[in-house]
N, CA, C and O atoms as CSV, one atom per row, in Angstrom:
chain,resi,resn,atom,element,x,y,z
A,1,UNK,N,N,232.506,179.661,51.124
A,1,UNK,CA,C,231.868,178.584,51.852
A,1,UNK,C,C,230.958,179.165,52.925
A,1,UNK,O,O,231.222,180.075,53.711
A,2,UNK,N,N,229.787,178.431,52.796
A,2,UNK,CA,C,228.919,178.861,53.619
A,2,UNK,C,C,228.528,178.584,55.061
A,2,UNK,O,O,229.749,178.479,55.173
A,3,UNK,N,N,228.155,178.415,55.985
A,3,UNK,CA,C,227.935,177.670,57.275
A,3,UNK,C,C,226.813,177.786,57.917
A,3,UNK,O,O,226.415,178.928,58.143
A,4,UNK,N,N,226.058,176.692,58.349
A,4,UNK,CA,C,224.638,177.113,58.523
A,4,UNK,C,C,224.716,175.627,59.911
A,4,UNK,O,O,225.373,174.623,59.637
A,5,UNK,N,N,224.052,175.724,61.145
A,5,UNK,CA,C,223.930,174.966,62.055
A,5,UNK,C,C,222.821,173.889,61.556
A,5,UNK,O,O,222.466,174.086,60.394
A,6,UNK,N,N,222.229,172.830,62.182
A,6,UNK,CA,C,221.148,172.056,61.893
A,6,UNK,C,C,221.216,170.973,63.339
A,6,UNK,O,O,222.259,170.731,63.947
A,7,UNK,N,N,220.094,170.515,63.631
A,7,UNK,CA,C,219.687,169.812,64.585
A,7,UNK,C,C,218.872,168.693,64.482
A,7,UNK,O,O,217.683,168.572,64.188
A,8,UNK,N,N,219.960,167.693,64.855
A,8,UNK,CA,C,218.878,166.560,64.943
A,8,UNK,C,C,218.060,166.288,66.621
A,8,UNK,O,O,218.523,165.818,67.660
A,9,UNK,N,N,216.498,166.894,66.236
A,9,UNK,CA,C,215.713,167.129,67.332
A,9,UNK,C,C,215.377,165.511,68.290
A,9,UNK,O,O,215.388,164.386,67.790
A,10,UNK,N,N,215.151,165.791,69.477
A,10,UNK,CA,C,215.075,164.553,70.299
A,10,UNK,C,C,213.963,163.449,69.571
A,10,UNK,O,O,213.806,162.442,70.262
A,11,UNK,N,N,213.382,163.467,68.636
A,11,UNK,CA,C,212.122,162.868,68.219
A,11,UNK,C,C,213.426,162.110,67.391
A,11,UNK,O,O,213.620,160.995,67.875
A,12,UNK,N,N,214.345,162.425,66.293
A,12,UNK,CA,C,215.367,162.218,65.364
A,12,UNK,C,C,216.222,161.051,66.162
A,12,UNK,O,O,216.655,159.994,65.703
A,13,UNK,N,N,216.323,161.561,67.463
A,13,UNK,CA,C,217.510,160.959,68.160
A,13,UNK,C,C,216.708,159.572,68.584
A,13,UNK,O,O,216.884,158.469,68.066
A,14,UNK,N,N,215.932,159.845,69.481
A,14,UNK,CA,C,215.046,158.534,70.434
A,14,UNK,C,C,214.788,157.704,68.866
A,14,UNK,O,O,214.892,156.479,68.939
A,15,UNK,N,N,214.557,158.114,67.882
A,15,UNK,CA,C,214.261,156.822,66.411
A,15,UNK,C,C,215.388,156.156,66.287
A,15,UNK,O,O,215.156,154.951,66.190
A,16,UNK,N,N,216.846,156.491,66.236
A,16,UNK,CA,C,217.842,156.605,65.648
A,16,UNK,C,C,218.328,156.730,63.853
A,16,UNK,O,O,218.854,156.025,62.992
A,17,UNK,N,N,217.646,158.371,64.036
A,17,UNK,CA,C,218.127,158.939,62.436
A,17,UNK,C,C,219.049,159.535,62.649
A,17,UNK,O,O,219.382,159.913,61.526
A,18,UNK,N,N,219.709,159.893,63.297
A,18,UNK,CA,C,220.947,160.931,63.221
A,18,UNK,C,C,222.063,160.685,62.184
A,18,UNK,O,O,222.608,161.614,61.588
A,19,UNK,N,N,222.402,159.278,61.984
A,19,UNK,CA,C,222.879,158.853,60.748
A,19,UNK,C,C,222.525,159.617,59.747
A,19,UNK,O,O,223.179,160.536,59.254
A,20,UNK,N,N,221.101,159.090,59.334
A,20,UNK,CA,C,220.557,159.054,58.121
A,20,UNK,C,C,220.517,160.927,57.972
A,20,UNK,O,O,220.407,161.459,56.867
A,21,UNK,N,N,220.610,161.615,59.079
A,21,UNK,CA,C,220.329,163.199,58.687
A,21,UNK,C,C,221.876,163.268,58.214
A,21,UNK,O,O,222.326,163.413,57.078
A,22,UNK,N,N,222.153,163.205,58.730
A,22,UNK,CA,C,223.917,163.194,58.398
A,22,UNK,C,C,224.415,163.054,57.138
A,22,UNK,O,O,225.143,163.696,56.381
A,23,UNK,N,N,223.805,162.019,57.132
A,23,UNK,CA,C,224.031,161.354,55.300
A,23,UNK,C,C,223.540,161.638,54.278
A,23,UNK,O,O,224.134,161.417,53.222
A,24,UNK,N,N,222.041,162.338,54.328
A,24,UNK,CA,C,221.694,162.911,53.462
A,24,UNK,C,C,222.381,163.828,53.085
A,24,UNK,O,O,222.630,163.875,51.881
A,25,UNK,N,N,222.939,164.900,54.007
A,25,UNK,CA,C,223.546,166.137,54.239
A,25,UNK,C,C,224.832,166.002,53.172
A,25,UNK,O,O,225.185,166.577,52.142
A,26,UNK,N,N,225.478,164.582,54.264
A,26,UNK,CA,C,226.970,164.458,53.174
A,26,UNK,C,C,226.881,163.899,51.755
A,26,UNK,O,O,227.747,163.895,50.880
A,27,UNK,N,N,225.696,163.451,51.733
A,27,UNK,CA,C,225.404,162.708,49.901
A,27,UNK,C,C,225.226,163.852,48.806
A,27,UNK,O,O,225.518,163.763,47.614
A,28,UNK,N,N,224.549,165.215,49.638
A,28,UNK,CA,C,224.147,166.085,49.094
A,28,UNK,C,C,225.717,166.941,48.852
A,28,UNK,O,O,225.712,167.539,47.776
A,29,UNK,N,N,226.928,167.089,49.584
A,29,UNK,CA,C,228.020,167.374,48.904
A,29,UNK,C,C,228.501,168.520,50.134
A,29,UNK,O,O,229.412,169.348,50.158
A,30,UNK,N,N,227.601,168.205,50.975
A,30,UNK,CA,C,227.900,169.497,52.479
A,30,UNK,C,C,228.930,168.820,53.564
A,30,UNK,O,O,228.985,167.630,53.875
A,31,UNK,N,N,229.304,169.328,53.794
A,31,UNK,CA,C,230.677,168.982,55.538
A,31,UNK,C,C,230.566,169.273,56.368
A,31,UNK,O,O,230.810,170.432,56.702
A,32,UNK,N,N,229.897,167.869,57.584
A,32,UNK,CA,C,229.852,168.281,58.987
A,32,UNK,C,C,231.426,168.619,59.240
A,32,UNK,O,O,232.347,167.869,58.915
A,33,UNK,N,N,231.565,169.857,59.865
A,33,UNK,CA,C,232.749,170.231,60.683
A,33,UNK,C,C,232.501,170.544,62.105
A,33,UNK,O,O,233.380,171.117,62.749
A,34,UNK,N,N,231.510,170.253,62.583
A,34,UNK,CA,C,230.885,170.499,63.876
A,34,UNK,C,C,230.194,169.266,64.048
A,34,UNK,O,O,229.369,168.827,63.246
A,35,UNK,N,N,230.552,168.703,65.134
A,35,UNK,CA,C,229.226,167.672,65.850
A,35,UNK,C,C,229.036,167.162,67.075
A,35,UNK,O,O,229.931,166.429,67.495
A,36,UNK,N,N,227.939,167.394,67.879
A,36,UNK,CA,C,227.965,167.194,69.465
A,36,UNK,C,C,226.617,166.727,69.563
A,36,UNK,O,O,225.658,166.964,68.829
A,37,UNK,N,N,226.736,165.769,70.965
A,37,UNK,CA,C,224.823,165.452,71.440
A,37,UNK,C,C,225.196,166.039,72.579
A,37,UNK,O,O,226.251,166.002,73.213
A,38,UNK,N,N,223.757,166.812,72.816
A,38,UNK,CA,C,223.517,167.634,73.856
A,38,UNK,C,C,222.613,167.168,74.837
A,38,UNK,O,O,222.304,165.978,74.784
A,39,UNK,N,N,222.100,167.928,75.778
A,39,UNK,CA,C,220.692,167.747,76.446
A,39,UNK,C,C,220.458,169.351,76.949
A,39,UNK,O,O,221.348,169.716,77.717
A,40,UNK,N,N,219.593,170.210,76.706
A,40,UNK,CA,C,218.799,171.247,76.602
A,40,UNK,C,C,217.824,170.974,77.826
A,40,UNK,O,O,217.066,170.037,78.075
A,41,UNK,N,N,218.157,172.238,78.542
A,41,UNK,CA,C,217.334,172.086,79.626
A,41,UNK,C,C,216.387,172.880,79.202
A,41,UNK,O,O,216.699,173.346,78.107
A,42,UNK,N,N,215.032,173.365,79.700
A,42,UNK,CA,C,213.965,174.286,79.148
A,42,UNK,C,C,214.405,175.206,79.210
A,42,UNK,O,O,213.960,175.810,78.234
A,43,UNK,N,N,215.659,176.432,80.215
A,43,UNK,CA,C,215.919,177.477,79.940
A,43,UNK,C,C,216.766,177.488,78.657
A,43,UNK,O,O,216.532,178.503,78.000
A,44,UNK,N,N,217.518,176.817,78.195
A,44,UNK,CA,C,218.544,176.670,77.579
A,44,UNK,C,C,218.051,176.420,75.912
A,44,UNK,O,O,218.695,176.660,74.890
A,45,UNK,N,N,216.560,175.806,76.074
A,45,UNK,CA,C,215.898,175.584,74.768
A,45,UNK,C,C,215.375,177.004,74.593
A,45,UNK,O,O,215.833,177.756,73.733
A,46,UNK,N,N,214.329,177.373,75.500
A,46,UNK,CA,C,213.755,178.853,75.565
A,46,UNK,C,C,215.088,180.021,75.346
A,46,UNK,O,O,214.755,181.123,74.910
A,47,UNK,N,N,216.272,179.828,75.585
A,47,UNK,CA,C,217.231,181.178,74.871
A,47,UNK,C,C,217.571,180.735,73.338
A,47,UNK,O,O,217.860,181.542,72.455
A,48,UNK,N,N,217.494,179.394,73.172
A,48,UNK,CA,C,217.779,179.319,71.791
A,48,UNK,C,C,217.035,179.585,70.542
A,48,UNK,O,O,217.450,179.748,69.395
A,49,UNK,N,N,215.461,179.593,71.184
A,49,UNK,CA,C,214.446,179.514,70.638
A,49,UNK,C,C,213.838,181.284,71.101
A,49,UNK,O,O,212.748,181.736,70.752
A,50,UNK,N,N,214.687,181.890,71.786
A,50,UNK,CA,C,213.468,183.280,72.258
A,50,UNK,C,C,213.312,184.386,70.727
A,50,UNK,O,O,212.957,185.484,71.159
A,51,UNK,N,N,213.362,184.410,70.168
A,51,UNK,CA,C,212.989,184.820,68.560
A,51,UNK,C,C,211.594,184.363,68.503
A,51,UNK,O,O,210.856,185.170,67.937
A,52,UNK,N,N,210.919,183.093,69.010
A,52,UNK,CA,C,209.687,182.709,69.431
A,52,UNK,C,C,209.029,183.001,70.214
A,52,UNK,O,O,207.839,183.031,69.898
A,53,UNK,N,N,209.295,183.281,71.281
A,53,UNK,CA,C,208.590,183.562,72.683
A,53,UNK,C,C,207.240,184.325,72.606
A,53,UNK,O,O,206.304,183.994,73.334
A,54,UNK,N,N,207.188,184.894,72.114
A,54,UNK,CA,C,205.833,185.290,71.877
A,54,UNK,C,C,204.692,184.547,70.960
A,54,UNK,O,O,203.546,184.960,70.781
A,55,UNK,N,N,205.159,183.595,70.531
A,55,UNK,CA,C,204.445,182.611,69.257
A,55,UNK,C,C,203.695,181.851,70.319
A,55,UNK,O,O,203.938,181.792,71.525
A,56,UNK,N,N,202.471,181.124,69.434
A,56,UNK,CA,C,201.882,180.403,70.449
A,56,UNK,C,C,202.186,179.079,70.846
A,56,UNK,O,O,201.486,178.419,71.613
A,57,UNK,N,N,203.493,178.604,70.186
A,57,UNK,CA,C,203.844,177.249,69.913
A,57,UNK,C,C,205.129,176.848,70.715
A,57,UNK,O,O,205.737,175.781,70.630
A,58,UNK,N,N,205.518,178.305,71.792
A,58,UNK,CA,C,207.386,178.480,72.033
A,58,UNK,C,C,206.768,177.501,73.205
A,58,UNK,O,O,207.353,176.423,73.099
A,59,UNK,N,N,205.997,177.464,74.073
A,59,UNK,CA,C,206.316,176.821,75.263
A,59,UNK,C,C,206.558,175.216,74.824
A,59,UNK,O,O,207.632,174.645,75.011
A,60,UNK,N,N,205.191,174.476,74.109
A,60,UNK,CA,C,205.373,173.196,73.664
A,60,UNK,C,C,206.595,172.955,72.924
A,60,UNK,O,O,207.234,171.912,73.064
A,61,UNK,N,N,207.056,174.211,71.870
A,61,UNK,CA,C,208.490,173.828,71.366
A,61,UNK,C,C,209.639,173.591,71.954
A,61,UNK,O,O,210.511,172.873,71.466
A,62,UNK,N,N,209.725,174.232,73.142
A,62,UNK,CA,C,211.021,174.423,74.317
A,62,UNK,C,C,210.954,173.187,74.828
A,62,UNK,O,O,212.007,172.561,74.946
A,63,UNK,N,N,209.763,172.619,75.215
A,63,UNK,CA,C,209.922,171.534,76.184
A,63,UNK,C,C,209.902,170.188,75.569
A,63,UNK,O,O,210.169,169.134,76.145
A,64,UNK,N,N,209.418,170.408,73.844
A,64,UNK,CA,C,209.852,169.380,73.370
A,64,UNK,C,C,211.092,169.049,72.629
A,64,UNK,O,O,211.297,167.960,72.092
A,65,UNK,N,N,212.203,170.425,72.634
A,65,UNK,CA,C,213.643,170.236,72.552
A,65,UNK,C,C,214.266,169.847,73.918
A,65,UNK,O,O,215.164,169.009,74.002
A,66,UNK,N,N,213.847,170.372,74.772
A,66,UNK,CA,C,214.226,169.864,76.401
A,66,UNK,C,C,214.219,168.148,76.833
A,66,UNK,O,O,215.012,167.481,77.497
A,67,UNK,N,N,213.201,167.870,76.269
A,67,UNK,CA,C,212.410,166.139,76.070
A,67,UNK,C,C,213.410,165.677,76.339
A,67,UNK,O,O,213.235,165.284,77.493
A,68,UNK,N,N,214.957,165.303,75.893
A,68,UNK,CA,C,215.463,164.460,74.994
A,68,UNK,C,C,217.074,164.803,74.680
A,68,UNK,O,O,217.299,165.981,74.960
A,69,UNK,N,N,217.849,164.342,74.350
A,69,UNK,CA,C,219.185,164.310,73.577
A,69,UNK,C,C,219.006,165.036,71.994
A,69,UNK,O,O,218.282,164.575,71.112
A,70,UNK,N,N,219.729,166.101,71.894
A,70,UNK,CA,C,220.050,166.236,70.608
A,70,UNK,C,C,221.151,166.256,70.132
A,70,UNK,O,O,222.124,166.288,70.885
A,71,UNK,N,N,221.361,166.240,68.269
A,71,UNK,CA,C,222.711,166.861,67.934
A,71,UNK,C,C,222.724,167.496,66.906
A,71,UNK,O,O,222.475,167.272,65.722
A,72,UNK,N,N,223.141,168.570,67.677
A,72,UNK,CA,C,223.388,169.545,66.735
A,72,UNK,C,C,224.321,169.701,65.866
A,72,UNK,O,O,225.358,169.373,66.443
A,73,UNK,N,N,224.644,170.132,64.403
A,73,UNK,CA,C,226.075,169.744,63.720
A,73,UNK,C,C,225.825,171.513,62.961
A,73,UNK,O,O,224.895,172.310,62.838
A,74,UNK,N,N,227.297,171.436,62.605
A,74,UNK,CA,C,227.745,172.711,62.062
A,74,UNK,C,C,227.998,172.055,60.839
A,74,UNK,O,O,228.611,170.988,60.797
A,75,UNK,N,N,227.563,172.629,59.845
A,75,UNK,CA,C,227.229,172.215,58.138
A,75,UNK,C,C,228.080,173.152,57.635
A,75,UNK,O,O,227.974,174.358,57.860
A,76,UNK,N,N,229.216,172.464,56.724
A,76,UNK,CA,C,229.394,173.897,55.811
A,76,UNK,C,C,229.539,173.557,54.225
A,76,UNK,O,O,229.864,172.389,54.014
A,77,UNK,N,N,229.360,174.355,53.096
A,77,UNK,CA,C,229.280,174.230,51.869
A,77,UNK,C,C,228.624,175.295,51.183
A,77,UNK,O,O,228.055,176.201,51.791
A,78,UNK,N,N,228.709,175.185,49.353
A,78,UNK,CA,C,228.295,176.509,48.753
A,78,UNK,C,C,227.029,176.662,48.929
A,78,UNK,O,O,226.405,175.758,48.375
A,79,UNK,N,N,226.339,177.454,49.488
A,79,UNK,CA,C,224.619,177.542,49.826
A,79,UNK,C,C,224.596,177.114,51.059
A,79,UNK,O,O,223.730,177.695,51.714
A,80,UNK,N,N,225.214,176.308,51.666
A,80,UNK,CA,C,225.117,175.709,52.731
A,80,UNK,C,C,223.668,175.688,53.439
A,80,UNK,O,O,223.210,174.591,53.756
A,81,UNK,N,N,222.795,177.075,53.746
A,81,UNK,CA,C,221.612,177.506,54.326
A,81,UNK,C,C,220.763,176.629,53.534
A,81,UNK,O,O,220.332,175.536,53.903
A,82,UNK,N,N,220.512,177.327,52.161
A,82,UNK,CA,C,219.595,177.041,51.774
A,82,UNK,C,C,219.809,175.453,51.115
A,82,UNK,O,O,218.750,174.855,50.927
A,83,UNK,N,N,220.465,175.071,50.925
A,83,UNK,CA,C,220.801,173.193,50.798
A,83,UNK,C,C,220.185,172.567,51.980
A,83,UNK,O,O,219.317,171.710,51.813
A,84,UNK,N,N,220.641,173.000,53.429
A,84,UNK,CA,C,220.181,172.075,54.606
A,84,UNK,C,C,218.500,172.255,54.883
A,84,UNK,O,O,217.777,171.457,55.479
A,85,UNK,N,N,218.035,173.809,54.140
A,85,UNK,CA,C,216.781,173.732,54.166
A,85,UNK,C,C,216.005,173.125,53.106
A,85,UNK,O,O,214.904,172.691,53.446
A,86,UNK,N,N,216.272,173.028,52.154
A,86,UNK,CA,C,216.070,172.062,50.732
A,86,UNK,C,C,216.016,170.569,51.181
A,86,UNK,O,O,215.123,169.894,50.668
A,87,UNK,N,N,216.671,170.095,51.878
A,87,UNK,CA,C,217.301,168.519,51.782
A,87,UNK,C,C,215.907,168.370,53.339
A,87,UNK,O,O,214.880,167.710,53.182
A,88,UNK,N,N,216.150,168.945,54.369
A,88,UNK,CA,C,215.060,169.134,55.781
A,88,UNK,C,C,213.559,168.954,54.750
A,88,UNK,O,O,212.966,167.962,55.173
A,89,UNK,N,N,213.021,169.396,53.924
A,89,UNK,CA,C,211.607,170.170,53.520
A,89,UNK,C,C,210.518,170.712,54.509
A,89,UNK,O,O,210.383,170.211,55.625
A,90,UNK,N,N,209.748,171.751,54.062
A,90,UNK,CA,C,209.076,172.360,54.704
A,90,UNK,C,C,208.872,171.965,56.218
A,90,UNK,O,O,209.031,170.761,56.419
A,91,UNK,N,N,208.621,172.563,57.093
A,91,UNK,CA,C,208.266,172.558,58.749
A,91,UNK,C,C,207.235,171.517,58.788
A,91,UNK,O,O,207.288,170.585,59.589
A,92,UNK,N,N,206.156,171.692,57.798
A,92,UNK,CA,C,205.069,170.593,58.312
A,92,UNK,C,C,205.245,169.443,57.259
A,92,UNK,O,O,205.337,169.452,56.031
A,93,UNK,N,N,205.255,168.618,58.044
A,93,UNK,CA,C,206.018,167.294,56.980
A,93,UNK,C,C,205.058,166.436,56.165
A,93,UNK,O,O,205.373,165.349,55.681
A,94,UNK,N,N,203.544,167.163,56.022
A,94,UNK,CA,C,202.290,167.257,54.660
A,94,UNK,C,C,202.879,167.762,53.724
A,94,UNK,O,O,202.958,167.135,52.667
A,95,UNK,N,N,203.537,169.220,53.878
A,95,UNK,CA,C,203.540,170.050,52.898
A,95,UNK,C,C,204.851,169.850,52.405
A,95,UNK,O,O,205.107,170.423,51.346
A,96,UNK,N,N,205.838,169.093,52.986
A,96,UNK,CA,C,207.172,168.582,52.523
A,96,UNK,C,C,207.089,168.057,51.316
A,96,UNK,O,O,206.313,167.210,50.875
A,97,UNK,N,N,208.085,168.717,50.745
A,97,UNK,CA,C,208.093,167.689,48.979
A,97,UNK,C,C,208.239,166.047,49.164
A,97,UNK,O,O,207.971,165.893,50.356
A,98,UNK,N,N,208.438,165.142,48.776
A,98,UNK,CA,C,208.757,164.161,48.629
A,98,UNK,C,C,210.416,163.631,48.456
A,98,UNK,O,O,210.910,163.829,47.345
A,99,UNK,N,N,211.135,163.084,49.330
A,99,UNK,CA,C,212.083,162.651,49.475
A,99,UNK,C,C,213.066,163.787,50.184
A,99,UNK,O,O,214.269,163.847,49.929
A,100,UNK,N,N,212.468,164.578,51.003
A,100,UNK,CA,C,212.729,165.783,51.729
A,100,UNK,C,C,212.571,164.618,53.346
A,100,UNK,O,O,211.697,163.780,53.568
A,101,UNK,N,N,213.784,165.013,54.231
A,101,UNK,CA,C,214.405,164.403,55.601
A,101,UNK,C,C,212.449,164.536,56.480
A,101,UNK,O,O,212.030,163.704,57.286
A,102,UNK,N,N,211.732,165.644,56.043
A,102,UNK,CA,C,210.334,165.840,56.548
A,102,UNK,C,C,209.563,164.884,56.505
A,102,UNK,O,O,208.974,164.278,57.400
A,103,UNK,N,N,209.592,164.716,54.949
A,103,UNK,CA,C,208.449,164.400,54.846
A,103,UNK,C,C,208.478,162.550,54.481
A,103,UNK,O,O,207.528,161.835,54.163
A,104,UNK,N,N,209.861,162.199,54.666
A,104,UNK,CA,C,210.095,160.859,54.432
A,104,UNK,C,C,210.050,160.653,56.092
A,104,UNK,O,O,209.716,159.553,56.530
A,105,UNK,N,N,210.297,161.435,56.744
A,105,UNK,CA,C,210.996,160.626,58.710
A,105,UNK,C,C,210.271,161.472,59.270
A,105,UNK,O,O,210.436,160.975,60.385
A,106,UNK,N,N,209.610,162.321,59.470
A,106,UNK,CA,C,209.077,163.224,60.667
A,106,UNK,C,C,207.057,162.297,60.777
A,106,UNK,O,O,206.439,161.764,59.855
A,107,UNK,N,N,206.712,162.442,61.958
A,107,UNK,CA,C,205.630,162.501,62.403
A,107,UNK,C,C,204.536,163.688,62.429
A,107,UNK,O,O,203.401,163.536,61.978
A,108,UNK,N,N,204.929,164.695,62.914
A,108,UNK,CA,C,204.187,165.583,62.936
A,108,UNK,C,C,205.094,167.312,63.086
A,108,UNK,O,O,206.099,167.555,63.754
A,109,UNK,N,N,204.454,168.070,62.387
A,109,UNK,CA,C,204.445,169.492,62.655
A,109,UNK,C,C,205.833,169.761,63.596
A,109,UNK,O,O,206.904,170.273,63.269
A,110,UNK,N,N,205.393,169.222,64.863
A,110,UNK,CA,C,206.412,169.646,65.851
A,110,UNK,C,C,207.209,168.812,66.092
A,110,UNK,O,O,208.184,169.200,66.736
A,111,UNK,N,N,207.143,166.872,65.574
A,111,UNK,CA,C,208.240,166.431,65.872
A,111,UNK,C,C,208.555,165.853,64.388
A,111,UNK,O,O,208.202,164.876,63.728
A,112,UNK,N,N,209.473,167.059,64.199
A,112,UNK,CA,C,209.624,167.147,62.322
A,112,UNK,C,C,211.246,166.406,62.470
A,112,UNK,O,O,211.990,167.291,62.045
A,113,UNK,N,N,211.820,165.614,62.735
A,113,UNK,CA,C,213.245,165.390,63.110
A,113,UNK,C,C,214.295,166.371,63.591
A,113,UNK,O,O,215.135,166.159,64.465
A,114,UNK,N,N,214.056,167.878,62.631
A,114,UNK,CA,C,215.336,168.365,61.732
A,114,UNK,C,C,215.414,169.943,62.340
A,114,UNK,O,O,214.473,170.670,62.659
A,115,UNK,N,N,216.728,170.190,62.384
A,115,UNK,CA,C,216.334,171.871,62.639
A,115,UNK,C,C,217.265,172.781,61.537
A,115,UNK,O,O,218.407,172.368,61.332
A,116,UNK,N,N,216.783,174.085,60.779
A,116,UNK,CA,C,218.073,174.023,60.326
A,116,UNK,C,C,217.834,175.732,60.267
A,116,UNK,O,O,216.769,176.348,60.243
A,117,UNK,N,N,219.244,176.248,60.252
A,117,UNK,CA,C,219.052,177.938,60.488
A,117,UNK,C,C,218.393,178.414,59.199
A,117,UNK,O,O,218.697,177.857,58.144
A,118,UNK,N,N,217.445,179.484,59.221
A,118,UNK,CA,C,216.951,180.208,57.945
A,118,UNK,C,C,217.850,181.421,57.263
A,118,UNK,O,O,217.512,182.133,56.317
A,119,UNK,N,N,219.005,181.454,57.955
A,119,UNK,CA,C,219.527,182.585,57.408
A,119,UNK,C,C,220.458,182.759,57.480
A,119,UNK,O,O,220.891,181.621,57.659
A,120,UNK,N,N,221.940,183.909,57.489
A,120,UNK,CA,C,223.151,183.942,57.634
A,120,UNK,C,C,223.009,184.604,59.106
A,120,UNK,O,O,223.723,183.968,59.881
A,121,UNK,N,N,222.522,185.367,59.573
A,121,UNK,CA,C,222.678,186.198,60.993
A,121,UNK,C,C,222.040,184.956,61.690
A,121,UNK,O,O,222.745,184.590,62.631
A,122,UNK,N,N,220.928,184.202,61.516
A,122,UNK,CA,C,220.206,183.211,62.360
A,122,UNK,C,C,221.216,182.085,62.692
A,122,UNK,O,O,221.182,181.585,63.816
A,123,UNK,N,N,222.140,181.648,61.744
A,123,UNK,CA,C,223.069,180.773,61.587
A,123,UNK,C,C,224.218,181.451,62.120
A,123,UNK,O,O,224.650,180.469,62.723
A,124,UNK,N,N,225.080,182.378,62.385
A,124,UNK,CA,C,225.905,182.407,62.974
A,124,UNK,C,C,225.293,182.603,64.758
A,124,UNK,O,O,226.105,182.536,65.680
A,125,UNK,N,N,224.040,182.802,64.977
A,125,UNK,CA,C,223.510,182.851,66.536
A,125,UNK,C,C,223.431,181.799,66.869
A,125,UNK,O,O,223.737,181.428,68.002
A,126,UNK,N,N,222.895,180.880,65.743
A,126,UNK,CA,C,223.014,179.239,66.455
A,126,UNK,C,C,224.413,178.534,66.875
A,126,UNK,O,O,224.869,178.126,67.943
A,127,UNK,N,N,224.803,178.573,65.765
A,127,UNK,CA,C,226.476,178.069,65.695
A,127,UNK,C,C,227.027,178.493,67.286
A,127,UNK,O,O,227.377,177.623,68.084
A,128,UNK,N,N,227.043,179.753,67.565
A,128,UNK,CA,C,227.549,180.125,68.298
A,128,UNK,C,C,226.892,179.659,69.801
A,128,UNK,O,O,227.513,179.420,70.837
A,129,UNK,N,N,225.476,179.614,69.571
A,129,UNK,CA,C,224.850,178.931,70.761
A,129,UNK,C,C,225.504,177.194,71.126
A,129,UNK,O,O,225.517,176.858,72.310
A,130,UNK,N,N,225.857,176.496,70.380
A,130,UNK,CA,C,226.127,175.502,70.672
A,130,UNK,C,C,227.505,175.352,70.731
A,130,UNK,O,O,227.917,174.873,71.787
A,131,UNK,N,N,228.645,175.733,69.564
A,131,UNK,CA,C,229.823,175.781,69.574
A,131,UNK,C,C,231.042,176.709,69.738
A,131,UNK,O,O,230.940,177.843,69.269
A,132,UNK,N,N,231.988,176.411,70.248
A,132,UNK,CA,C,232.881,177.237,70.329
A,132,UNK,C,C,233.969,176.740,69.121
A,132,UNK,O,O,234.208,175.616,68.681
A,133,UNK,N,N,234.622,178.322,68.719
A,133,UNK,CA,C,235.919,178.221,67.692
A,133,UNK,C,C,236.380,176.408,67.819
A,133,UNK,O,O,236.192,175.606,66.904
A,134,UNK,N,N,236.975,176.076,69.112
A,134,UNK,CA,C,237.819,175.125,69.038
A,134,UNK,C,C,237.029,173.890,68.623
A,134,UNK,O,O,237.657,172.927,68.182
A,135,UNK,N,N,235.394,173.826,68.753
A,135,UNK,CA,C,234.905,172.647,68.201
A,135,UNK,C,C,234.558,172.810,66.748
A,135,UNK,O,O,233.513,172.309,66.334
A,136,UNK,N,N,235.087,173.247,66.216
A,136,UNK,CA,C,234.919,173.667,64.871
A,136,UNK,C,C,235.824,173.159,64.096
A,136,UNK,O,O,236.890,173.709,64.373
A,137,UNK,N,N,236.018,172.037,62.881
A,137,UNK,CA,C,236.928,171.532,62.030
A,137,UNK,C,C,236.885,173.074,61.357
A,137,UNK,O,O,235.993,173.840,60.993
A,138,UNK,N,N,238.082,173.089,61.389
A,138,UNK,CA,C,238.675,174.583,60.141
A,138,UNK,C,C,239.150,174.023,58.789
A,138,UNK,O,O,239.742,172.956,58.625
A,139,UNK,N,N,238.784,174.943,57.818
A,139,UNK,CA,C,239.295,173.978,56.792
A,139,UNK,C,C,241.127,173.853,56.497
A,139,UNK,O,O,241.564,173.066,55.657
């Protein structure tokens, strides 16, 4: 079993999709065992996000995770990664396939709803950024 973090970004929350990310997730055959709403202050977005910091997009990105309430959930299942990035579609929600969480609910580029880790080392840094062992359903 796999485990991969995902975020429903403040653009997700202020609509009220957090459901609907949820549900896609669980229709698709994955298990939130993690789930919290947060609020991200700009330092707190900028450490989660510093893998960016040098991009030209980290400041507007920080402050538009800062914006707002999120929730973040801990996903787990076989593929887990690459399922929550499959089911999310591409970053820019043009180039999103069709019936992808993007390209059906997001507005733009940066307020795409969805966040989801790209990898196994990226995904255990997130996880760990938001949760501890004890908020974690074990199986």
């Amino acid at each position: 079993m796999e485990r991969t973090l995902s975020i429903v970004k403040p653009d997700g929350v202020k609509k009220g999709l957090t459901g609907e990310v949820i549900g896609r997730f669980e229709r698709a055959g994955l298990k939130v065992i993690g789930l919290k709403m947060s609020c991200l202050t700009k330092k707190e977005a900028e450490g989660f996000y510093a893998v960016h910091r040098e991009r030209p997009f980290f400041q507007s990105l920080t402050s538009f995770m800062s914006s707002g309430p999120v929730v973040p959930m801990v996903i787990e299942g076989d593929g887990a990664i690459k399922k929550v990035r499959d089911i999310m579609g591409a970053t820019n929600p043009k180039d999103a396939a069709p019936g992808t969480i993007r390209r059906d609910l997001a507005a733009s580029i940066e307020e795409n709803v969805v966040h989801g880790s790209d990898g196994p080392d990226t995904a255990r840094f997130e996880i760990g950024y938001f949760f501890n062992s004890l908020e974690i359903k074990e199986r």
